[in-house]
TORRO-683877 format. One record per residue (C-alpha): x negated, y negated, z negated; residue in three letters; residue number from 0; chain. Coordinates in steps of 0.001 Angstrom, whole numbers. Last residue first. Layout:
! residues N
((X, Y, Z), 'ALA', NUM, 'A')
...
***
This chain:
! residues 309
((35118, -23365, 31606), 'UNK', 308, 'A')
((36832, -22237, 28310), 'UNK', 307, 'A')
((37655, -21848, 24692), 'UNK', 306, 'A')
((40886, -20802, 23027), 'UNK', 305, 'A')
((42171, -22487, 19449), 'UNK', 304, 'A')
((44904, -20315, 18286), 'UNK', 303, 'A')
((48390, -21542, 15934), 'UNK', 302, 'A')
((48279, -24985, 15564), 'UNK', 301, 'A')
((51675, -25944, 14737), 'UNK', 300, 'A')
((54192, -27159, 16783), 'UNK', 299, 'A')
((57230, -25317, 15948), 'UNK', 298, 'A')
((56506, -24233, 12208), 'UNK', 297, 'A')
((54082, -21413, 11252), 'UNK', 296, 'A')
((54721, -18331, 8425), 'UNK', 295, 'A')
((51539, -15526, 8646), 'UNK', 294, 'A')
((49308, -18449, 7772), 'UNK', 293, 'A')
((45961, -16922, 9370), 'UNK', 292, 'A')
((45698, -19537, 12262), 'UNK', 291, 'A')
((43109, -18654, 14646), 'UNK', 290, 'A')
((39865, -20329, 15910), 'UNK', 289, 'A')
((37824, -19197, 18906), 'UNK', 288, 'A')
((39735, -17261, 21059), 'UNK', 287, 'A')
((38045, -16762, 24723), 'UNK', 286, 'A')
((39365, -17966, 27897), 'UNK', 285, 'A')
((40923, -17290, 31253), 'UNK', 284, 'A')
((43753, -20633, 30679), 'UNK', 283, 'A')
((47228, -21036, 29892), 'UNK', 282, 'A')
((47654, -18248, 27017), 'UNK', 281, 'A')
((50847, -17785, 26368), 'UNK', 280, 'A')
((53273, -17709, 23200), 'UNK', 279, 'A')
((56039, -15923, 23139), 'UNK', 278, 'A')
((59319, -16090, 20989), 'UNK', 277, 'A')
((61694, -14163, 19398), 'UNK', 276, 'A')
((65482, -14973, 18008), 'UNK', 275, 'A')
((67672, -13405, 15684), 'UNK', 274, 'A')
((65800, -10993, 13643), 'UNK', 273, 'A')
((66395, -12921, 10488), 'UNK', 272, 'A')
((63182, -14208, 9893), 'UNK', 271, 'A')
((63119, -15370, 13653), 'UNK', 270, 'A')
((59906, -14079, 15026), 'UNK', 269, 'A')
((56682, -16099, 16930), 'UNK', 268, 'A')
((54865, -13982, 19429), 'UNK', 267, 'A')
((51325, -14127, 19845), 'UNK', 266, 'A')
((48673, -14119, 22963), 'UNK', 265, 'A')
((51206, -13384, 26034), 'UNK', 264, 'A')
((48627, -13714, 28464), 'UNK', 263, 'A')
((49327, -15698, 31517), 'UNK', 262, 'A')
((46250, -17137, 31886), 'UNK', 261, 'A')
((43751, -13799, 30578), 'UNK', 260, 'A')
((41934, -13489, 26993), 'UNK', 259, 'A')
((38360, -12911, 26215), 'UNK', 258, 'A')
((38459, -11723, 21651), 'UNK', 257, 'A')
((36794, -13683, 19317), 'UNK', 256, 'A')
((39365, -13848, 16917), 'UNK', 255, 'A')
((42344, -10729, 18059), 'UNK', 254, 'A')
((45398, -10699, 19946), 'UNK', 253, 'A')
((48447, -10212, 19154), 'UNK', 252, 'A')
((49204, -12415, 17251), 'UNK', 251, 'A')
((52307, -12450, 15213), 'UNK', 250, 'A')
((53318, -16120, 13466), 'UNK', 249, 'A')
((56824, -15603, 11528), 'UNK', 248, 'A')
((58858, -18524, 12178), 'UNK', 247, 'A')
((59549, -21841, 13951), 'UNK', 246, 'A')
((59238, -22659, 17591), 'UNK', 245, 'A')
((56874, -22490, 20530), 'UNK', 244, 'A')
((53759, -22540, 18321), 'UNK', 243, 'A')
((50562, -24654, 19292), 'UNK', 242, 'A')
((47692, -23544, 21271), 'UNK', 241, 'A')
((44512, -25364, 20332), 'UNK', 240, 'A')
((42469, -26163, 23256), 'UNK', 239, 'A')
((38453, -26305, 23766), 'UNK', 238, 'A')
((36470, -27088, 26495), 'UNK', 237, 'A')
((32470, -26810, 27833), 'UNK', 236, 'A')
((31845, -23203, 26926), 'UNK', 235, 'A')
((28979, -21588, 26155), 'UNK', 234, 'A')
((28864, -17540, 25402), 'UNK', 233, 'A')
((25884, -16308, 23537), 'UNK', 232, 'A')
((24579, -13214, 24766), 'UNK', 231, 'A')
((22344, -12381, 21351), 'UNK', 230, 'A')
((19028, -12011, 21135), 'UNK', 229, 'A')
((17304, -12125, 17421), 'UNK', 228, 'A')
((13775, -14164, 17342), 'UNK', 227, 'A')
((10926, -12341, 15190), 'UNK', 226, 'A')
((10460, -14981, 12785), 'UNK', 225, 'A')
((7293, -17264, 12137), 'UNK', 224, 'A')
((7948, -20417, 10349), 'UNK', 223, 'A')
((7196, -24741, 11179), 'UNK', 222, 'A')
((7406, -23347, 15199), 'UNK', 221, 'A')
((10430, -25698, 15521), 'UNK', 220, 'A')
((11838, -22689, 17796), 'UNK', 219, 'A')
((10783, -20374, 14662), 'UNK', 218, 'A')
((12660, -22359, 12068), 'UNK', 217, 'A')
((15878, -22561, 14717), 'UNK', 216, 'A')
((15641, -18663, 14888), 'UNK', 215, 'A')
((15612, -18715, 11281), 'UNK', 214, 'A')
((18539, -21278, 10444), 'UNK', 213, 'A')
((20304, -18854, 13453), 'UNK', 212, 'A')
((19780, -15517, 11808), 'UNK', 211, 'A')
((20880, -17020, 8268), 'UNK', 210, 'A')
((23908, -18584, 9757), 'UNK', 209, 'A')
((24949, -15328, 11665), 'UNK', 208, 'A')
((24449, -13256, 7964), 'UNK', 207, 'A')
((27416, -15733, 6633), 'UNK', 206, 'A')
((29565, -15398, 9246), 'UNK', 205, 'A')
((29298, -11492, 9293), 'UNK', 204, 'A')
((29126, -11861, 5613), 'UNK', 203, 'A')
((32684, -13916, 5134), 'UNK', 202, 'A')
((33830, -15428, 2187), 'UNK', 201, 'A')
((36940, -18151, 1493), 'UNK', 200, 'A')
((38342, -21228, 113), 'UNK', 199, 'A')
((38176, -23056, 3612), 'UNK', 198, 'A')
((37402, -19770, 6791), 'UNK', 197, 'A')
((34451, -18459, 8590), 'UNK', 196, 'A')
((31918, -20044, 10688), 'UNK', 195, 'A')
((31592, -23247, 12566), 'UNK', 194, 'A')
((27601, -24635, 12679), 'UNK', 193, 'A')
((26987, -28423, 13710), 'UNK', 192, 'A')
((24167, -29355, 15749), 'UNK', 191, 'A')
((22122, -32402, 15636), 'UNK', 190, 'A')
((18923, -33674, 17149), 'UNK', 189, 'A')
((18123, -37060, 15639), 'UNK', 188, 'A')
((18433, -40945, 17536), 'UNK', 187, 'A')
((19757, -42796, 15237), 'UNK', 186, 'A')
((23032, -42395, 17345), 'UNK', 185, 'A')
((23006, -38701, 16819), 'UNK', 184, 'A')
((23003, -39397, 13124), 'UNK', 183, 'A')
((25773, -41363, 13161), 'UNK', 182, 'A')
((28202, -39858, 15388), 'UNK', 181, 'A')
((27249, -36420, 13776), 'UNK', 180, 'A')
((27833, -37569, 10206), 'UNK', 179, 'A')
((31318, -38281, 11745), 'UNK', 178, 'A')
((32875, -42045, 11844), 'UNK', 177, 'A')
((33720, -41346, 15531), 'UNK', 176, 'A')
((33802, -37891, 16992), 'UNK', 175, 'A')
((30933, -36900, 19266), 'UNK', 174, 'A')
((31802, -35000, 21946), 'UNK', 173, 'A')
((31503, -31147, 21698), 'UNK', 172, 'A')
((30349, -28458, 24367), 'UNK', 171, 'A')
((30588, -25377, 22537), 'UNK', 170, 'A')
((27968, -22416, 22069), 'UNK', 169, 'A')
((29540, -19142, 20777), 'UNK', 168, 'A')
((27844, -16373, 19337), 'UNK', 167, 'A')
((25313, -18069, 17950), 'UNK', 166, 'A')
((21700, -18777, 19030), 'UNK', 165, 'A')
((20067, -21245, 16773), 'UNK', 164, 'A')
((18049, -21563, 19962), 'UNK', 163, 'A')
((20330, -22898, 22328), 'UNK', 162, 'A')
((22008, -25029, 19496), 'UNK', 161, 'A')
((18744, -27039, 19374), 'UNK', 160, 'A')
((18249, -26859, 22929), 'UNK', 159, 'A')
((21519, -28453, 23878), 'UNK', 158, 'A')
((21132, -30941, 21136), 'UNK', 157, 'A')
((17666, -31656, 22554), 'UNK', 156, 'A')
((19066, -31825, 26293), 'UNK', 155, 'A')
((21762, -34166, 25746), 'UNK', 154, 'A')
((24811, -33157, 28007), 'UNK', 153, 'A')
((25384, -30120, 25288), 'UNK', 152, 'A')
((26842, -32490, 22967), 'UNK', 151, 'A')
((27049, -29686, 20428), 'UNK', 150, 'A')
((29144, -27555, 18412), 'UNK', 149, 'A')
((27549, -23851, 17043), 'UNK', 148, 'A')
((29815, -20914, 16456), 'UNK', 147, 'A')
((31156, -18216, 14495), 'UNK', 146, 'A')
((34493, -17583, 14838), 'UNK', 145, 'A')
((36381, -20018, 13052), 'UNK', 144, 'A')
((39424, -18624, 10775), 'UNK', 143, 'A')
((41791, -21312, 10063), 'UNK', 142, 'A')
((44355, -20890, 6902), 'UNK', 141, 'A')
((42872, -24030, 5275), 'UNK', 140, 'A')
((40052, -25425, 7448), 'UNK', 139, 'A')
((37402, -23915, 9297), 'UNK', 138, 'A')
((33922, -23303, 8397), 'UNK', 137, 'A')
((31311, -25887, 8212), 'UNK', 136, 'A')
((27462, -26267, 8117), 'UNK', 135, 'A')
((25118, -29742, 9539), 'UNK', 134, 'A')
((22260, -28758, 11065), 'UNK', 133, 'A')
((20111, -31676, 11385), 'UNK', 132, 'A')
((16598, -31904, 13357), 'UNK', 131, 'A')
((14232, -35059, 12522), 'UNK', 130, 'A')
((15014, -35912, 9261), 'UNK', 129, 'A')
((13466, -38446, 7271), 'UNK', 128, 'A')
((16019, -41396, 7663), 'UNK', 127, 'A')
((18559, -39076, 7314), 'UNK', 126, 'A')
((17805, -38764, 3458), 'UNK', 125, 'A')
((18316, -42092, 1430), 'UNK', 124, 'A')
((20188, -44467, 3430), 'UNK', 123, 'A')
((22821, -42037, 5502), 'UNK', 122, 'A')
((22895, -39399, 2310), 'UNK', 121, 'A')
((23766, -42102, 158), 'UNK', 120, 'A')
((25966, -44456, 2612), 'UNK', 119, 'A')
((27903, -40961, 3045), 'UNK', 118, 'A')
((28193, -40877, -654), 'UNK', 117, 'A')
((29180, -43929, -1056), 'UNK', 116, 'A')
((32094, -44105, 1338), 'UNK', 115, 'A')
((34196, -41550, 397), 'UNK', 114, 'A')
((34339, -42918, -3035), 'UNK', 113, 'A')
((35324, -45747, -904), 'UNK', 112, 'A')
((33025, -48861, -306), 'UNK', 111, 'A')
((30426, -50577, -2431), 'UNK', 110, 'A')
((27960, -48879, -852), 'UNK', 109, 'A')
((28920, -48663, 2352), 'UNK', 108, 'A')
((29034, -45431, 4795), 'UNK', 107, 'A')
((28089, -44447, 8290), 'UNK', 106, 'A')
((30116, -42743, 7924), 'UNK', 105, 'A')
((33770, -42706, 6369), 'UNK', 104, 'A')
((35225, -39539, 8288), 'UNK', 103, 'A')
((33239, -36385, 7306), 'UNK', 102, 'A')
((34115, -37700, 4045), 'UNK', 101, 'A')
((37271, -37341, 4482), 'UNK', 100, 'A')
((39382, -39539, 2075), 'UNK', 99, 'A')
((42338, -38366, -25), 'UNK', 98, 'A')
((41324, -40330, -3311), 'UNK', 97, 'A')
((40351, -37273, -4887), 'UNK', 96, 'A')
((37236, -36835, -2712), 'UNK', 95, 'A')
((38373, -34502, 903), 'UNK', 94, 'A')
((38529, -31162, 1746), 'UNK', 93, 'A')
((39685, -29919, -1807), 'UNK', 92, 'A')
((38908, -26863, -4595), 'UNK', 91, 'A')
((38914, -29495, -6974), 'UNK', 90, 'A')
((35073, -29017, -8448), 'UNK', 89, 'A')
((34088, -28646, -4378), 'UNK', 88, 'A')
((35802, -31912, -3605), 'UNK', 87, 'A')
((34328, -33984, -5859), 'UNK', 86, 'A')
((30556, -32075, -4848), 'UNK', 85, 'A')
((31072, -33637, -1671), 'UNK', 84, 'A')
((27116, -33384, -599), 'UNK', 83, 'A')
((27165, -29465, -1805), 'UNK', 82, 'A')
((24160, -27126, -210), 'UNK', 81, 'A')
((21787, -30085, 424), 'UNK', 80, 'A')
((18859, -28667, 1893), 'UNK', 79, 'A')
((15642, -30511, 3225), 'UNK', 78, 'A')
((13055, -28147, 5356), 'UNK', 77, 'A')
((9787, -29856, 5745), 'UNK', 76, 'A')
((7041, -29539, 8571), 'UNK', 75, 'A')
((4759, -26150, 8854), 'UNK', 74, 'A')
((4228, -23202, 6973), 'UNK', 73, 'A')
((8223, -23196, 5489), 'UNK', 72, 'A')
((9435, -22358, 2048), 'UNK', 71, 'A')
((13483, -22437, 3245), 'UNK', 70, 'A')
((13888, -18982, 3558), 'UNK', 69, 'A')
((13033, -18889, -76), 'UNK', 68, 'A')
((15208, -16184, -329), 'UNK', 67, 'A')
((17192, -17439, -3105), 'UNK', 66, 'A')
((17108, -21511, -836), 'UNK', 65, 'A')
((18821, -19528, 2249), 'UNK', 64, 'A')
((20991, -17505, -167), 'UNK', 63, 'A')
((22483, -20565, -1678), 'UNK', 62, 'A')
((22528, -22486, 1732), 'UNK', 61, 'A')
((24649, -19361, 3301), 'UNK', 60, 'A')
((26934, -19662, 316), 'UNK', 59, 'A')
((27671, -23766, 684), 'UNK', 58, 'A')
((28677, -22774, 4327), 'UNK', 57, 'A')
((30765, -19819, 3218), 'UNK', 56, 'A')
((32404, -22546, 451), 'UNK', 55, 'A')
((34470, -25157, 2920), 'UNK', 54, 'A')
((36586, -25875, 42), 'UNK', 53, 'A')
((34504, -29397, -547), 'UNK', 52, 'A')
((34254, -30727, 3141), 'UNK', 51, 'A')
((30871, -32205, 3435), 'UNK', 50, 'A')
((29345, -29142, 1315), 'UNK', 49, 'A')
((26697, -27695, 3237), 'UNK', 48, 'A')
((23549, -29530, 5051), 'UNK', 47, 'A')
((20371, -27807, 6321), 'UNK', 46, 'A')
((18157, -31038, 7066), 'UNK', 45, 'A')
((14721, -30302, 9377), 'UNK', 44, 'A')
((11817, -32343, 9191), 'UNK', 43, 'A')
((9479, -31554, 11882), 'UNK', 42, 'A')
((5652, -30571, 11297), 'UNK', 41, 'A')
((2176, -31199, 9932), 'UNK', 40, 'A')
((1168, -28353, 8027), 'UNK', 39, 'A')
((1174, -27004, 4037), 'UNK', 38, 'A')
((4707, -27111, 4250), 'UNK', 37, 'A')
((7076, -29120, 2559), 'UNK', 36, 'A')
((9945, -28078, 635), 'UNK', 35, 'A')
((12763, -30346, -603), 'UNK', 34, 'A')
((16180, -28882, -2131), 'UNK', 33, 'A')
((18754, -31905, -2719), 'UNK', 32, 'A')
((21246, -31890, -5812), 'UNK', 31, 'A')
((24088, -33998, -5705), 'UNK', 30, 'A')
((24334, -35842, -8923), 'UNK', 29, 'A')
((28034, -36693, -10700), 'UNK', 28, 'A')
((27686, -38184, -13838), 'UNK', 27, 'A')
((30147, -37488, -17165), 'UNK', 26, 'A')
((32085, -40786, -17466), 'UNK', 25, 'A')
((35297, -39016, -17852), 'UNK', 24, 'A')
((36972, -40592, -15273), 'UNK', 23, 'A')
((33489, -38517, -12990), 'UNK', 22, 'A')
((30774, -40812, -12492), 'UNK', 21, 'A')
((29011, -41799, -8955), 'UNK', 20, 'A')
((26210, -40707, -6991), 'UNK', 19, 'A')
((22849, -40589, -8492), 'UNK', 18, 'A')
((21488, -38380, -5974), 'UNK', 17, 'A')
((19031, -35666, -7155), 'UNK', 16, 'A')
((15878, -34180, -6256), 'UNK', 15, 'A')
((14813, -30371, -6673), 'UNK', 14, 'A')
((11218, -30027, -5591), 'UNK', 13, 'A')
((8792, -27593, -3242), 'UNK', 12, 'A')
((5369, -28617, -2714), 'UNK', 11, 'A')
((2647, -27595, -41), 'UNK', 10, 'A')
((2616, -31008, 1386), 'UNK', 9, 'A')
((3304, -33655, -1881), 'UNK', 8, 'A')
((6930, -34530, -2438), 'UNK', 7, 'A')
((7134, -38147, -4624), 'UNK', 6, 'A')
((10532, -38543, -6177), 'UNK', 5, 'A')
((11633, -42173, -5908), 'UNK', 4, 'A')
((15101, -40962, -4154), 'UNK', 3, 'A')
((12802, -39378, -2120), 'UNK', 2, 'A')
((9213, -40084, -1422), 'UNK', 1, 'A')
((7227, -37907, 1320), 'UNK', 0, 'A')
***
């Protein structure tokens, strides 16, 4: 296996790096990419972190996977890349400094956006060896994601894949255009995408439920042995965020992962001033996936994503 012109012998495990771009100070940017093959014939399987820079929990759980050497596999090639947006992750931001997503601006060009080039890197240079991609978010600024893989559970490898990674929730996701996911699933490669935890911040339980399911997937590949963990993992097909009735302080009542009722009053919003209060209810028998930590939320924010059948 050759990448980026570094040769990868079976039994081997190297640090590669993609030239990227230069900081305005001239000093390089290189994303460093983990590469160990087995001493077997097998699947290549990318562990990716990093495609929104503040998402840290997911760069965390490829840290500990590559310490552990969770990654040395018997069989077939594991490929990490714990920070692909590594502008974002020096400026504590989603996106490169120019305001792009990166997560947005695939398949990439090379002479594109900032934005651009690095998802033409990792589209040219590394997903044409994978087989299996599990791609590792949490949720955005003030969003707590309970842990959870997203798939297009109408194809059977995706649904297979995130069947045996084995989290607590298993969602039915269409593809969203200009995604790593769009792109990759159109070449034709299984991919799943992992939800856990919150931008900017730790969590263990979300952490330790990405280790058990990189581990279970390793064992379902059959390229590592692992005693498999059972969990009841709950699949739903659809998702809805639940926005807030009107302005002020955000009280839920209710808490993340937690099976809710229609008609369920789920938060209430206050008036700072003790003049007014508000409910919000649940519409649908459903389970909360995502919540809103920001204690202060204006009339139409997201407040609670619930998931359901």
């Amino acid at each position: 296996m050759k990448i980026a012109g570094t040769n990868i012998a079976k039994g081997e495990t190297k640090q590669v790096k993609l030239d990227i771009a230069r900081l305005i100070s001239g000093t390089k940017i290189e994303v460093p990419v983990f590469v160990s093959r087995g001493n077997n014939d097998g699947p290549v399987l990318l562990l990716m972190a990093g495609l929104h820079g503040d998402e840290i929990n997911s760069v965390d759980v490829l840290r500990s996977i590559i310490k552990h050497k969770i990654n040395r596999v018997e069989s077939g090639t594991v490929i990490c890349v714990p920070i692909l947006n590594i502008f974002g992750f020096i400026n504590f931001s989603r996106e490169v400094p120019d305001g792009k997503d990166v997560n947005r601006s695939f398949p990439g060009h090379a002479k594109g956006s900032l934005a651009s080039q690095i998802a033409y890197h990792l589209r040219k240079i590394i997903l044409p060896h994978c087989d299996y991609i599990i791609d590792f978010h949490t949720g955005g600024k003030s969003r707590f994601n309970s842990p959870q893989t997203r798939a297009v559970l109408s194809d059977e490898r995706c649904k297979q894949l995130a069947q045996a990674f084995n989290a607590p929730f298993t969602l039915h996701s269409d593809l969203i255009h200009k995604t790593l996911r769009e792109t990759a699933f159109n070449q034709g490669k299984t991919i799943i995408v992992y939800e856990g935890g919150e931008a900017q911040r730790f969590d263990n339980k979300a952490k330790e439920i990405a280790i058990t399911g990189i581990q279970n997937v390793l064992h379902y590949l059959q390229m590592k042995q692992h005693k498999h963990t059972q969990i009841s993992s709950l699949v739903k097909h659809h998702r809805k965020w639940l926005r807030a009735p009107s302005s002020g302080f955000f009280h839920p009542t209710i808490k993340i992962g937690e099976k809710v009722r229609a008609k369920q009053i789920v938060s209430t919003i206050d008036g700072p001033f003790a003049d007014y209060e508000d409910d919000c209810i649940s519409p649908k028998n459903a389970h909360v996936i995502s919540l809103n930590n920001n204690p202060m939320v204006n009339r139409g924010d997201a407040i609670m994503q619930i998931a359901y059948d």
